[in-house]
N, C-alpha and C positions, 0 to 999 in steps of 0.2 A: 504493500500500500504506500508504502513511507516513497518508492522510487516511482512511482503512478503519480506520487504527490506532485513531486519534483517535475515532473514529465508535463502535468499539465502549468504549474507556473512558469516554464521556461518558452512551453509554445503559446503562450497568453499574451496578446496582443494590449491587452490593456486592463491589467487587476485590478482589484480594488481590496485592501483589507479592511476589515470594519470592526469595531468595539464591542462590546455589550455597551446597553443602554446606562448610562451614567458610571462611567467606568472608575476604573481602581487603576494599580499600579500594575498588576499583574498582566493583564488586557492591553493597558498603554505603552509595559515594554514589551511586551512581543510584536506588537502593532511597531514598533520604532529599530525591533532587531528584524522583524520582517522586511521591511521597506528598505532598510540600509543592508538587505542581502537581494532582493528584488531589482534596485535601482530605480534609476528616471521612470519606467512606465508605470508602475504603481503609484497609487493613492492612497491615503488613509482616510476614512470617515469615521468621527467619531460621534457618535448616538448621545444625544443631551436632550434632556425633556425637562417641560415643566422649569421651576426656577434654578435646576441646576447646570452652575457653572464649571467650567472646567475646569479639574482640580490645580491650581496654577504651583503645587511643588512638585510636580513629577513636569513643569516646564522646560526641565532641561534634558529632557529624550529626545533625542536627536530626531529633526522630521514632525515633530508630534506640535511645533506653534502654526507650523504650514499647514495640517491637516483641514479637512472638511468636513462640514456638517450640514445640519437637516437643510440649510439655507441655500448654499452654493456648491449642493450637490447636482448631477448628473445622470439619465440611466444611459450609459453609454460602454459599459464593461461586459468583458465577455467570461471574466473570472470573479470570484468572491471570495474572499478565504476569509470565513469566522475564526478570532479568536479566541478562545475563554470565553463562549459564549453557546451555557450551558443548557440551552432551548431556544426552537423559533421564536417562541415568544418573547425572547428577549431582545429581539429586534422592531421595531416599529417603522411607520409610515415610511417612509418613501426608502428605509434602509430594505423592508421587509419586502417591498415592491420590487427595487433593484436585483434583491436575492433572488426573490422567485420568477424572473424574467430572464436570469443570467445561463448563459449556454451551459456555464459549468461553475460547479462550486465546492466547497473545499471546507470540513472543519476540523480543527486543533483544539482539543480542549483535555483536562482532567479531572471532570465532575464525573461522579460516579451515576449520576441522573440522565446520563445525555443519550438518549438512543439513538442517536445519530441521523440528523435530518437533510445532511447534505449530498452529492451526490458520492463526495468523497470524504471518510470517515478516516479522522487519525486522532481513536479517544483511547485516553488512559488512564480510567479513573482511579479514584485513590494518590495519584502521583502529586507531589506537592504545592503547585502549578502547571499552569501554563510554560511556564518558561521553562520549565524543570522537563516537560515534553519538547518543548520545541529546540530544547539546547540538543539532547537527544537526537532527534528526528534531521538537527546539523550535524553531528556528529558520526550517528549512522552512513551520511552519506557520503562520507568526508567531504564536508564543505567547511572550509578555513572561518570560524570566528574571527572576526576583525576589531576591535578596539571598539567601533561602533556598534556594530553587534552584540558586543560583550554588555555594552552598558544599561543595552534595554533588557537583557535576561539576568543581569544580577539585580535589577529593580523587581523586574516581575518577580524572583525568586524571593528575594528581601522581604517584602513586603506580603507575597501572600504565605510566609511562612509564620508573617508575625516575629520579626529577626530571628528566623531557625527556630523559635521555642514551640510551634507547635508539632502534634503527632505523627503528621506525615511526613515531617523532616526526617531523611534516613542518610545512613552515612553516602551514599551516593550523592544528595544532595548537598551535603558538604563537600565531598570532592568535586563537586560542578562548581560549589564559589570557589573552591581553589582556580580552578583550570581558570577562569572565568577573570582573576585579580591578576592571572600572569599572564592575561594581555593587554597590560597596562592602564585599566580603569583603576580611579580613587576610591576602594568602598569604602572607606569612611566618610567622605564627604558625595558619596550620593546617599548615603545614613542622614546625615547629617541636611541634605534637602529634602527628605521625604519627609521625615518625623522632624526636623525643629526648629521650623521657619514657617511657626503658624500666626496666625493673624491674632489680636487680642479678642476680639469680640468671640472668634469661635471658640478660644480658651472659657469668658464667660458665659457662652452660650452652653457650653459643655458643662461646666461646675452647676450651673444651673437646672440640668438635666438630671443629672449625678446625684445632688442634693434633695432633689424631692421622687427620687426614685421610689416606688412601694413594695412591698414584702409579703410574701404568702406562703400559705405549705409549711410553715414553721423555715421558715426562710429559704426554701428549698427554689425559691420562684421569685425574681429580683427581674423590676419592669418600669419603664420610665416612660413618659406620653409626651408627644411632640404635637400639639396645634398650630396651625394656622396663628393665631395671635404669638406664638413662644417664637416662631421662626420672626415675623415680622417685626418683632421687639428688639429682638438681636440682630437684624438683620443679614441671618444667617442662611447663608449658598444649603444646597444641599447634601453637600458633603459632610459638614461640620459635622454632620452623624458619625462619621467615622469613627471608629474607636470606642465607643461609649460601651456600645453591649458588649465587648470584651472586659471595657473595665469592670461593669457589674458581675462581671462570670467570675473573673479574680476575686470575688468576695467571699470569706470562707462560710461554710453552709451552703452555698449557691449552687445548685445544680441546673438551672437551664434562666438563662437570661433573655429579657425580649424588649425592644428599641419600636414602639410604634410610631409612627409619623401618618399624619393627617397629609391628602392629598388633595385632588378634584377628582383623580381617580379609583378613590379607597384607601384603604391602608396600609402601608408598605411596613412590612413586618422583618424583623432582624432578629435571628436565632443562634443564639451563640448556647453551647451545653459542655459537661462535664463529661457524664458517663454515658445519659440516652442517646440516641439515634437523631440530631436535629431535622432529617431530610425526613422522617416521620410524622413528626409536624407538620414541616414545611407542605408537605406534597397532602395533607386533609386540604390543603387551601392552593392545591394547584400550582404548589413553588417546588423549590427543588436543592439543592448544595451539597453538602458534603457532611459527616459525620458528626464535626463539631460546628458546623457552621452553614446556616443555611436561611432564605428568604422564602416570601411571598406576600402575596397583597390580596387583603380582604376585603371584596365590596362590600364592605358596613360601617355604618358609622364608628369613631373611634372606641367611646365606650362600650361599644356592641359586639365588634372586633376583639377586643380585649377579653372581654366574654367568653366568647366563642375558644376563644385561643387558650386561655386560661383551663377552658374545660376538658380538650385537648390533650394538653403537658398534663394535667393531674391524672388521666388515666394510664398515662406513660409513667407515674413516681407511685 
């Protein structure tokens, strides 16, 4: 599959790699190690909805300020290569359009959810990342990592591992930052752009999150609510979310953590867990992720959502 991959990006007349919908770091460097192995005729689009902006610290992946989006895009591709982007449905309008119009398509992911909707399937779920696949699937082919290369899969790998401390970190993964620092990239100072060069407001937008978070289960169920008023007080991107449902999971007693956010489209849910199954959850409400960490979005109102969800996780504890 992995040399089929290759086969069809090199006689692609015009790619296009695409994001998941409001992306992470994981998605953006592959999307920027992919394009810096592709060249000139690739594109990146990256998927932004709603009031979120692009995460502006992972600005410095190479290719990724030039990219496109839902505005000044085009259907003019005859290729698609999905990254990290762990269902159709996590594509929308005109990205979703482009996919299903394109002669031929291409996905790269490590969700163990993905049944593979493309024409061409290169999924490994369980694997740490994305990047942690796609380093792989270069390597495999012997295709020379380049310095630019290198720096959008040690972001993608950094970052969706939770700096190495989470479960799917194996030593393999460690010997890929290796290989990965001796071709000349700074990992400390792309450490040092992802995690601590955040803005103030999101810093309070976050402690504020934090602090009136609520407790259930004899503590076993730690949950914070995002409204429509709480974002425009802060006036906080939708990113600021980041981060928060892991901190509640770090909390001792805590076995499953959950980040609501009020939308126009329902409610976008964040599952962060200790020992259960979070893609268990996830997939009652039509989401999906990985074992400790996983989404979905509830048409209901917030409190109702919360409900729902709540009711959920206690038949899992």
């Amino acid at each position: 599959m992995e040399r089929e991959i290759l086969n069809a990006i090199n006689s692609s007349l015009c790619p296009l790699i695409i994001t998941h919908i409001n992306p992470d770091g994981d998605t953006l460097g592959c999307a920027s190690a992919m394009k810096s192995f592709i060249g000139d005729k690739a594109d990146i689009l990256i998927q932004i909805e709603d009031n979120f902006n692009f995460p502006s610290s992972y600005s410095f992946l190479p290719y990724i300020n030039n990219a496109k989006n839902f505005s000044n895009i085009e259907n003019k591709y005859d290729l698609i290569i999905a990254l990290d982007i762990a269902s159709i449905d996590r594509m929308i309008g005109s990205a979703r359009e482009i996919f299903d119009n394109a002669k031929n398509t291409i996905a790269i992911d490590h969700h163990k959810t993905n049944k593979g909707y493309a024409k061409l399937n290169h999924i490994r779920g369980g694997i740490s990342s994305t990047g942690e696949v796609l380093y792989d699937f270069f390597k495999n082919l012997n295709i020379e990592i380049t310095k630019e290369m290198a720096v959008g899969l040690y972001c993608a790998i950094l970052t969706d591992t939770g700096c190495f401390k989470y479960e799917s970190t194996t030593s393999h993964t460690f010997e890929i930052a290796s290989e990965l620092s001796k071709a000349g990239i700074d990992t400390s100072q792309i450490a040092d752009l992802c995690y601590t060069n955040k803005p103030k407001n999101l810093i309070l937008f976050q402690n504020n999150l934090v602090s009136n978070a609520q407790f259930c289960l004899d503590d076993k169920i730690a949950y914070t609510l995002i409204s429509q008023e709480i974002l425009k007080k802060y006036n906080a991107k939708d990113e600021y979310t980041e981060g928060i449902c892991e901190t509640l999971r770090s909390i001792k007693n805590v076995e499953a953590a959950f980040v609501l956010k009020e939308t126009t489209n329902g409610v976008k849910v964040s599952i962060r867990t200790k020992e259960i199954d979070a893609t268990k959850i996830a997939q009652k409400f039509n989401g999906g992720g990985h074992k400790r960490a996983a989404g979905c979005t509830i048409k209901l109102k917030l409190n109702q959502a919360l409900e729902a969800l709540l009711k959920e996780t206690k038949t899992l504890l």
